[in-house]
N, CA and C of each residue as an Amber inpcrd file, in Angstrom:
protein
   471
 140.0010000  56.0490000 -60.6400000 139.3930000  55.9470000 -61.9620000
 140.4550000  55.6010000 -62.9910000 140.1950000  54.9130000 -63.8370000
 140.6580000  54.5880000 -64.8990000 141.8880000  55.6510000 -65.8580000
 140.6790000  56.4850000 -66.0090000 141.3150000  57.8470000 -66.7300000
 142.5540000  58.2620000 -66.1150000 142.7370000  58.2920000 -64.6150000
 143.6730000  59.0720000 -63.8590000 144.9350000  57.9640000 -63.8810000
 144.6500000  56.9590000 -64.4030000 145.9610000  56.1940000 -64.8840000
 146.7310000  56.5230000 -66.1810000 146.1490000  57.6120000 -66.4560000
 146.7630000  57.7730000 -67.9820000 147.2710000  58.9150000 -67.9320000
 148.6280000  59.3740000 -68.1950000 149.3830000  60.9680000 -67.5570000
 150.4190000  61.3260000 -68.8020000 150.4260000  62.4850000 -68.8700000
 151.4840000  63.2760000 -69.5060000 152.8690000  63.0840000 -68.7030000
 153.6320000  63.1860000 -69.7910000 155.0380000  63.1320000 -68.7790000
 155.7440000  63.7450000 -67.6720000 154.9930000  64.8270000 -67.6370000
 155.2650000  65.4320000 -66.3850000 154.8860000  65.4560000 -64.8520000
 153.4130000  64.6150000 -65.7960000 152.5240000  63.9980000 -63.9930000
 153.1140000  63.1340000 -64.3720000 153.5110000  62.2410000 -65.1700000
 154.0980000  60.7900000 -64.6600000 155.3910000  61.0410000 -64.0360000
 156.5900000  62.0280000 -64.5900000 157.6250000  62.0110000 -63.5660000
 157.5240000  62.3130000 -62.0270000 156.1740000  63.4510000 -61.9230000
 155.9660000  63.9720000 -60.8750000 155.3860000  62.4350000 -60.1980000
 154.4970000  61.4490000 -60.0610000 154.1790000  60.9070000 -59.3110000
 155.3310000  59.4830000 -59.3960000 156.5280000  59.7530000 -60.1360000
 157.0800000  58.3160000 -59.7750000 158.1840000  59.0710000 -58.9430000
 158.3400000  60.0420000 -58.8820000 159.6200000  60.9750000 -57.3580000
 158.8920000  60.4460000 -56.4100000 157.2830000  60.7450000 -56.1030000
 156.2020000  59.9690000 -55.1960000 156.2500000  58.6640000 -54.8540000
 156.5180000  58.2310000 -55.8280000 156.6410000  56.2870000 -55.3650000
 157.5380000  56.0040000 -55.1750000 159.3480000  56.6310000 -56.0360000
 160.1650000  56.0340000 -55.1750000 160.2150000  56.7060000 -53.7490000
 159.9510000  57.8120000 -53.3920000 160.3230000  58.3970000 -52.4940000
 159.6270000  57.4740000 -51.3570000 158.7030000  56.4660000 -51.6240000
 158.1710000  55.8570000 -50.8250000 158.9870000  54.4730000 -51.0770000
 159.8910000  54.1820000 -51.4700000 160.7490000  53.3340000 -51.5230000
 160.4190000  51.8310000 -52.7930000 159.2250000  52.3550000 -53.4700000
 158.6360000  51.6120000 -54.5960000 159.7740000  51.7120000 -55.9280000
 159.8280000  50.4430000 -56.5530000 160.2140000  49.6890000 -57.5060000
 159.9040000  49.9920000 -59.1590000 160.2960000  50.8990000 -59.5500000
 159.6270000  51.0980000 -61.1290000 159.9710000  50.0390000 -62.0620000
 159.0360000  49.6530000 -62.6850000 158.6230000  48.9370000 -63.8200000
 158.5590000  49.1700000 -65.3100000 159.0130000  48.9380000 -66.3180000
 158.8490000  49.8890000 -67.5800000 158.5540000  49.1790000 -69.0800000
 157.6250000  48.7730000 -69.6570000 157.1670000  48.6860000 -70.9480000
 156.6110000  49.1680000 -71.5540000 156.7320000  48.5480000 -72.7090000
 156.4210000  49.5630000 -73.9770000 155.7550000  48.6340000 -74.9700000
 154.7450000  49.4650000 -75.8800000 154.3890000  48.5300000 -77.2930000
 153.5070000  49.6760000 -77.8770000 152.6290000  48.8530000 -79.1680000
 151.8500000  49.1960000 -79.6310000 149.9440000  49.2140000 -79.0040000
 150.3220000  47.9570000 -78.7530000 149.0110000  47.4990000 -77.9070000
 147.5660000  48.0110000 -79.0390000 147.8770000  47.7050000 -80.0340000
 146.8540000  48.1220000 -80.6120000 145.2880000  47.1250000 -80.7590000
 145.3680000  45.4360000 -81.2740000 144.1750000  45.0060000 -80.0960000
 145.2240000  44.0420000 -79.4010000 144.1900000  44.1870000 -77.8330000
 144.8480000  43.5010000 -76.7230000 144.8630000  41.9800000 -77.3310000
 145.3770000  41.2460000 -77.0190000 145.7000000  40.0230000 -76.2220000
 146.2910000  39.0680000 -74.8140000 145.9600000  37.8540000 -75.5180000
 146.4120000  36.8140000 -73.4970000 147.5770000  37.5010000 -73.7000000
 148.4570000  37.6520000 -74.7050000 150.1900000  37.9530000 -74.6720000
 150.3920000  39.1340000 -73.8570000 149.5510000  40.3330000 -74.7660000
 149.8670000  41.6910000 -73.4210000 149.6690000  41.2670000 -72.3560000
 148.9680000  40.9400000 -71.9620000 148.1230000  40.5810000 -70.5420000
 149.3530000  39.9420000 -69.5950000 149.7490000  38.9040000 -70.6040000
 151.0250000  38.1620000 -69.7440000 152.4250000  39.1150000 -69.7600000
 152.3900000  39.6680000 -70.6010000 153.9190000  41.1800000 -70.1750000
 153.4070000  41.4230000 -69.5800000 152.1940000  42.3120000 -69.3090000
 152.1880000  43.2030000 -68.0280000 151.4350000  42.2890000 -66.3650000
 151.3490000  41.4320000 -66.4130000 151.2170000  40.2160000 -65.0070000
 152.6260000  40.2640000 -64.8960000 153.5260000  39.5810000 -65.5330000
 155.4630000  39.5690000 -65.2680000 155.4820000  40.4890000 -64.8420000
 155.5840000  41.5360000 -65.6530000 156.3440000  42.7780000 -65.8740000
 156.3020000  43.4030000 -64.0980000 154.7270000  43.1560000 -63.9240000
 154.2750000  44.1720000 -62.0980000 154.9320000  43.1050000 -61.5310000
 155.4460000  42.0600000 -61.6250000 155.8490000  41.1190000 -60.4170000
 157.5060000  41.1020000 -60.1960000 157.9950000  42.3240000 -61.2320000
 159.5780000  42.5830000 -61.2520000 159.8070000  44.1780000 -60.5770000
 158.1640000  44.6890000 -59.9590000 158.6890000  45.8190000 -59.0590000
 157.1950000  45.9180000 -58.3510000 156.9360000  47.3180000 -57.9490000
 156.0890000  47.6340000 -57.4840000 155.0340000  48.2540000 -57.8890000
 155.5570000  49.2520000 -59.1540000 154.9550000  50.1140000 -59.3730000
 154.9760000  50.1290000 -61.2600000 154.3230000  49.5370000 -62.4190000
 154.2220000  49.6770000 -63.1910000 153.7500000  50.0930000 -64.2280000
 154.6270000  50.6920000 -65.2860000 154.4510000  51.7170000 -66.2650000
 154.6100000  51.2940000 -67.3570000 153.4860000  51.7120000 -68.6330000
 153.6460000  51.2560000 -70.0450000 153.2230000  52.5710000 -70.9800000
 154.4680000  52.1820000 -71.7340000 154.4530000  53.3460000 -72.5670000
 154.0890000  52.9110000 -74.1470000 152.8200000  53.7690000 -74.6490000
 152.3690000  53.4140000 -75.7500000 152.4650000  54.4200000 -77.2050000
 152.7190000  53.6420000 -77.9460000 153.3540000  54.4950000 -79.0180000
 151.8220000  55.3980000 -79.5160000 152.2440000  56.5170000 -79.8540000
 151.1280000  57.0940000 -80.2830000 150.6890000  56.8420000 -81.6930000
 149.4380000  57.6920000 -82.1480000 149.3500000  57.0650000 -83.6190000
 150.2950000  56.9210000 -84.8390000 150.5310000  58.3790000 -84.8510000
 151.6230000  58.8850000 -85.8220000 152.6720000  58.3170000 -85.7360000
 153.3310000  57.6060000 -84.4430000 154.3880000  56.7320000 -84.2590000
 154.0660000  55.0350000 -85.1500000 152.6050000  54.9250000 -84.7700000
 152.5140000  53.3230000 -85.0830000 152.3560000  53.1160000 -87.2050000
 151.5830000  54.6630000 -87.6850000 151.2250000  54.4590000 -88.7900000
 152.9370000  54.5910000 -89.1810000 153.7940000  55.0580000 -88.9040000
 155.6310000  54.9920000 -89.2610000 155.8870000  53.4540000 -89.3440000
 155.3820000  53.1350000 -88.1300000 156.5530000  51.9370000 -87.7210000
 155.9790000  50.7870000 -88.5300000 153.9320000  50.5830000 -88.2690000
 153.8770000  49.7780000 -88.8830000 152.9700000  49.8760000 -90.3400000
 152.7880000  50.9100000 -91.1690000 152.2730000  51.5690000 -92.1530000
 150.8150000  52.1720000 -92.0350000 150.3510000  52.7460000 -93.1090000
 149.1690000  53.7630000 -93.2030000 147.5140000  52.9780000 -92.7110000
 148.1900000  51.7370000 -92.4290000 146.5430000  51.4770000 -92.0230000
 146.2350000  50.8420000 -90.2950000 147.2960000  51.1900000 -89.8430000
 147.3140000  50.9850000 -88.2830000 147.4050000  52.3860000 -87.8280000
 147.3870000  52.8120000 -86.6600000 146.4560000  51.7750000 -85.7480000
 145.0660000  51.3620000 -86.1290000 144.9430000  50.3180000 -85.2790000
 143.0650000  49.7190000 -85.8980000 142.8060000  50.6160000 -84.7840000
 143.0060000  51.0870000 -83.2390000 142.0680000  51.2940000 -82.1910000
 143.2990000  52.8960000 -82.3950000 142.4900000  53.8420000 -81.9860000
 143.0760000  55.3070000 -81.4000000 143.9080000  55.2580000 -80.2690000
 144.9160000  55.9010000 -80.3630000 145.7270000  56.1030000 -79.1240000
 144.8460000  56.5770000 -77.9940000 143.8590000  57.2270000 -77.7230000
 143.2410000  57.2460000 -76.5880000 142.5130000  56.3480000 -76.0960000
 142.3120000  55.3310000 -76.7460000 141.2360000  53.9390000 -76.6560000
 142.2320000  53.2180000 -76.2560000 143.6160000  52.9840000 -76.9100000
 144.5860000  51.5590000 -76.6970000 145.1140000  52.1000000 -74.9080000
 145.4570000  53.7100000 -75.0090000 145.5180000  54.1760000 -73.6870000
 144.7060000  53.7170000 -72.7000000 143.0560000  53.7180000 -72.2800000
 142.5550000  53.5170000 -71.6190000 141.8680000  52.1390000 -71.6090000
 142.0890000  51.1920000 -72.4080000 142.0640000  49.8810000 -72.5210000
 143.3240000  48.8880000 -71.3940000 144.5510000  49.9880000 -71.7600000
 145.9770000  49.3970000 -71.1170000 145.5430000  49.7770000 -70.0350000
 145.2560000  51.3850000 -69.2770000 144.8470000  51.2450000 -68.2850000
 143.7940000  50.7720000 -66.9520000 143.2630000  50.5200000 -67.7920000
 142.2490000  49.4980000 -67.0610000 142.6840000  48.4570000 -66.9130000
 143.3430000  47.5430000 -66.7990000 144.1180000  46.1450000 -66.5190000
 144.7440000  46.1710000 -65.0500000 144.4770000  45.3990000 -64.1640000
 144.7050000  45.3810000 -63.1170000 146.5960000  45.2910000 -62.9440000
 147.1860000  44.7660000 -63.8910000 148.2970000  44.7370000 -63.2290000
 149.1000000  46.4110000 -63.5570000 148.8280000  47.2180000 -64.3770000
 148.9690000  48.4540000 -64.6530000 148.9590000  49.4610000 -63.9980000
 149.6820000  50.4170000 -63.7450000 149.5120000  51.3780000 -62.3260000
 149.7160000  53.0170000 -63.5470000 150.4800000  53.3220000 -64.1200000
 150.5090000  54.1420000 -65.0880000 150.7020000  54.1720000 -66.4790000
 149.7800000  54.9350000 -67.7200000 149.9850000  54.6050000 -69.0450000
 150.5980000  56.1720000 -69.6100000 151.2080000  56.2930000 -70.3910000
 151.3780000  57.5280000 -71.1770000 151.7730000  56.9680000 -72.2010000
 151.9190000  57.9210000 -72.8830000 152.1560000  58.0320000 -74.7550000
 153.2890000  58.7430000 -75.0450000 153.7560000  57.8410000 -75.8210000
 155.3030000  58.8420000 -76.9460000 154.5820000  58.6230000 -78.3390000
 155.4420000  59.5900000 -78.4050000 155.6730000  60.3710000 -80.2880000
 156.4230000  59.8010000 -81.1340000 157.2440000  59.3070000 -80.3450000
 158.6130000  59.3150000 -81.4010000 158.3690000  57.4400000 -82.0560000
 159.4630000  57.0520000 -82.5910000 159.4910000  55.8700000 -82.9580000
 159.7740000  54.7960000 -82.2410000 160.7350000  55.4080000 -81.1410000
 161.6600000  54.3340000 -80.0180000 161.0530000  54.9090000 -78.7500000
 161.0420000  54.2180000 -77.8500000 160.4810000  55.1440000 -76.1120000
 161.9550000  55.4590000 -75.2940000 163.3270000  55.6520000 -76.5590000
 164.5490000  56.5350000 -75.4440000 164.4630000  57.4300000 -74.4590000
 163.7300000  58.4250000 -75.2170000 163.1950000  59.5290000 -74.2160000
 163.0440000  59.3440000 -73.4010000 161.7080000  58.7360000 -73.4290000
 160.5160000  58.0270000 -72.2220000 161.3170000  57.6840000 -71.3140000
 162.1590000  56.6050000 -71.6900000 162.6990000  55.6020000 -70.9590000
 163.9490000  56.3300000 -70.0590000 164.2700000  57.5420000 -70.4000000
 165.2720000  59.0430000 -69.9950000 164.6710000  58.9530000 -68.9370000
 163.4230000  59.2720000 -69.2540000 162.6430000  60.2230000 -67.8080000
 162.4290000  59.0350000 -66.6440000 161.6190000  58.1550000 -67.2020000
 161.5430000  57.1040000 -66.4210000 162.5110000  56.9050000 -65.3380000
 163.4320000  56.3790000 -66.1040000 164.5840000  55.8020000 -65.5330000
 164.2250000  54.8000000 -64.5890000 163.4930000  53.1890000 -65.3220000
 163.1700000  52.3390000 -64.2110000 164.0360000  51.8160000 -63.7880000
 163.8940000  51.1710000 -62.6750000 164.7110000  50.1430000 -61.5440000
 164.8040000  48.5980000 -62.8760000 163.3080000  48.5580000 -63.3070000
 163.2060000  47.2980000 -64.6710000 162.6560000  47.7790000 -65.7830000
 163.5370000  47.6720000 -66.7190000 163.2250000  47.2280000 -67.9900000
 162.4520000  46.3670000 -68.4620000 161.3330000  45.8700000 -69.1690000
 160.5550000  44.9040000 -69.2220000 160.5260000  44.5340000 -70.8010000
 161.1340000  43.6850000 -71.7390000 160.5960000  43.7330000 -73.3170000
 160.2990000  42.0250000 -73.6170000 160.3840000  41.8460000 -74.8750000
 159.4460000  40.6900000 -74.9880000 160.7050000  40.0820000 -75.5910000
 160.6320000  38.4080000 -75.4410000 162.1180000  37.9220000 -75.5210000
 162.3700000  37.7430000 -77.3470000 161.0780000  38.2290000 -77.7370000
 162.0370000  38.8660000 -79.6430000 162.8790000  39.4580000 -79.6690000
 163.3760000  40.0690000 -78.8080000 164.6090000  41.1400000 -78.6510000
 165.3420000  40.9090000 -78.5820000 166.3290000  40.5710000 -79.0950000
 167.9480000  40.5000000 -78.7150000 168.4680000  41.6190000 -77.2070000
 168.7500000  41.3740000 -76.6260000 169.3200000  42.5750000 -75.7010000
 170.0150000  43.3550000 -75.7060000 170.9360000  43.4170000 -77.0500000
 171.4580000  44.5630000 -77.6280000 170.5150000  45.4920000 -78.2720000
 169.0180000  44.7800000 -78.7450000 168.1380000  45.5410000 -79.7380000
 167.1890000  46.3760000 -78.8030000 167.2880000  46.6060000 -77.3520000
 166.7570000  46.8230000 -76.5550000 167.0200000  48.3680000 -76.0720000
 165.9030000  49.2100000 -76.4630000 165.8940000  50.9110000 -76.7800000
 166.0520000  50.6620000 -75.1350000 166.6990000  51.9600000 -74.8250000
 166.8420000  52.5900000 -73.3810000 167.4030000  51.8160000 -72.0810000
 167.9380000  50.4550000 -72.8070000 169.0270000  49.8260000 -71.4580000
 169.6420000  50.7450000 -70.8900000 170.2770000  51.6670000 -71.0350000
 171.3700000  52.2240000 -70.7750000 170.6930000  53.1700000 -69.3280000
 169.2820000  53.4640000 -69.6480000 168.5570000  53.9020000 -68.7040000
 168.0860000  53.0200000 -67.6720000 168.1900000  51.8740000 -67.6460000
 167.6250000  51.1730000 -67.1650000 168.5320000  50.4420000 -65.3130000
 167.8160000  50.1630000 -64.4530000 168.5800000  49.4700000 -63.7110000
 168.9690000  48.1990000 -64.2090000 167.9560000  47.5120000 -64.4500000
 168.3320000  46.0120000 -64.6740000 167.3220000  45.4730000 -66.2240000
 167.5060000  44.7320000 -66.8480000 166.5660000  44.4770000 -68.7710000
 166.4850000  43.1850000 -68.1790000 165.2810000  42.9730000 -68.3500000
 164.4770000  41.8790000 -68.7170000 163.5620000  41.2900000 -69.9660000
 164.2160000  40.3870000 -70.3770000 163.0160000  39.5820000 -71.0870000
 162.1000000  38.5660000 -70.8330000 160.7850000  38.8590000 -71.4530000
 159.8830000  37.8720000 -70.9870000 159.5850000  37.0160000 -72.3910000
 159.6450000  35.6550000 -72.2060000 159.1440000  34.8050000 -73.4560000
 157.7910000  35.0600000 -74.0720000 157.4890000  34.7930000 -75.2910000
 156.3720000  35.3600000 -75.9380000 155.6010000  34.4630000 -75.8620000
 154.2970000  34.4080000 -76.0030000 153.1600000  33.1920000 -76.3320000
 153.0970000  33.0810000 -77.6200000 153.9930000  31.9790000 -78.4840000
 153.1380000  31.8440000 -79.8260000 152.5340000  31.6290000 -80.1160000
 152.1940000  32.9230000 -81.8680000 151.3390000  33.4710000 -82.3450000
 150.4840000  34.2710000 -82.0140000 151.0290000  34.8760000 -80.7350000
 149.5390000  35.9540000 -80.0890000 150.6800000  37.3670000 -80.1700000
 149.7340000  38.0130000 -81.3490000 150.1670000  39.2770000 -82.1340000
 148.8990000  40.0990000 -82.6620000 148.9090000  41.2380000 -82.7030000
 148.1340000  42.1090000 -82.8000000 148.2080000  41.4200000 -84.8570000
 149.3460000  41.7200000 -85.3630000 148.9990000  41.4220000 -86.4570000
 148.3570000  40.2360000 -87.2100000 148.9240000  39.3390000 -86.4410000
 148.2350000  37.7810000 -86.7460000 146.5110000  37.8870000 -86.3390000
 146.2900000  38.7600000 -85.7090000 144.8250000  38.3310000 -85.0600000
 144.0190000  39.5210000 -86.3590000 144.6940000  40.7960000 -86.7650000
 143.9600000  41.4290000 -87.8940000 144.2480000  40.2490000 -89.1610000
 145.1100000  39.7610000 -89.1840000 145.0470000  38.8390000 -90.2630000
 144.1790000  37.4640000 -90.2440000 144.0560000  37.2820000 -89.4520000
 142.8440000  36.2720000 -89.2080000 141.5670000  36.6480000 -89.2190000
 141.2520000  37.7850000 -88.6900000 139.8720000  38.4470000 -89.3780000
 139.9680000  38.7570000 -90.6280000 140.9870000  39.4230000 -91.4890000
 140.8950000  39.3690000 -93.1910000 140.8110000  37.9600000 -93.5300000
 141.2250000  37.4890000 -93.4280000 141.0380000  36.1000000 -94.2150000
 139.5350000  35.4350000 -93.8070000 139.2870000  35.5410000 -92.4620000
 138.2700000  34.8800000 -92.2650000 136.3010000  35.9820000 -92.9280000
 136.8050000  37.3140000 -93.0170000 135.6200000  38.3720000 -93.0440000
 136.1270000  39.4690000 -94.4280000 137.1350000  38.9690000 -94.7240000
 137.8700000  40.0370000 -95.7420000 137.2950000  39.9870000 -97.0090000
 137.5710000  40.6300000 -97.9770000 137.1390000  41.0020000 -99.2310000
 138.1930000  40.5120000 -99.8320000
């Protein structure tokens, strides 16, 4: 089920000792994911084809109304949660608090790093945790913000 893709950090550490111990490949991204697009879709298709077993970590609300002000998220962290998890290339979703996924990315500790090639690779939270950082090229213009801005303009007041 769907739901059972979505874990607290402690079932998620507990079932990735489980996967490597079975000699599986961790995977690791991160975003807002607040509405989907082809773009998410295409990080996380890459992203599962750089291990076995892949994980995305989604900022929670209180993280996104910080990062990106008082009127995001458009969708609830439990909706953007079980939206991400339902996507076939997705194997586990959880949620951080904070602003950056360091932590996360502590516990994790993937084999890959996965971010989007806006990043400089110095600007890249939790390398240091990481086996190996990857960037994947972006699709331009496919952004959560560009697509709320295209409904204001096109339905807005």
């Amino acid at each position: 089920m769907i739901k059972d893709k979505v874990l607290g950090w402690p079932a998620l550490k507990s079932r990735l000792a489980r996967e490597r111990r079975s000699g599986r490949r961790v995977v690791f991204t991160n975003g807002v994911f607040d509405i989907l697009h082809s773009g998410h879709l295409k990080v996380f298709e890459w992203a599962r084809r750089q291990g076995d077993v892949l994980v995305v970590g989604i900022n929670s609300d209180a993280s996104v109304r910080r990062i990106k002000g008082p009127k995001r998220p458009i969708v609830p962290q439990g909706e953007r949660a079980l939206l991400v998890a339902g996507l076939v290339p997705v194997d586990y979703v959880t949620l951080f608090t904070d602003d950056t996924p360091a932590k996360l990315i502590a516990m994790v500790k993937p084999d890959v790093l996965v971010k989007g090639g806006d990043y400089r690779p110095d600007q890249i939270v939790g390398r240091e945790n990481a086996g190996k950082v990857v960037r994947i090229p972006l699709l331009k213009g496919r952004s959560s913000t560009n697509i709320v801005e295209r409904v204001v303009a096109r339905y807005g007041r």
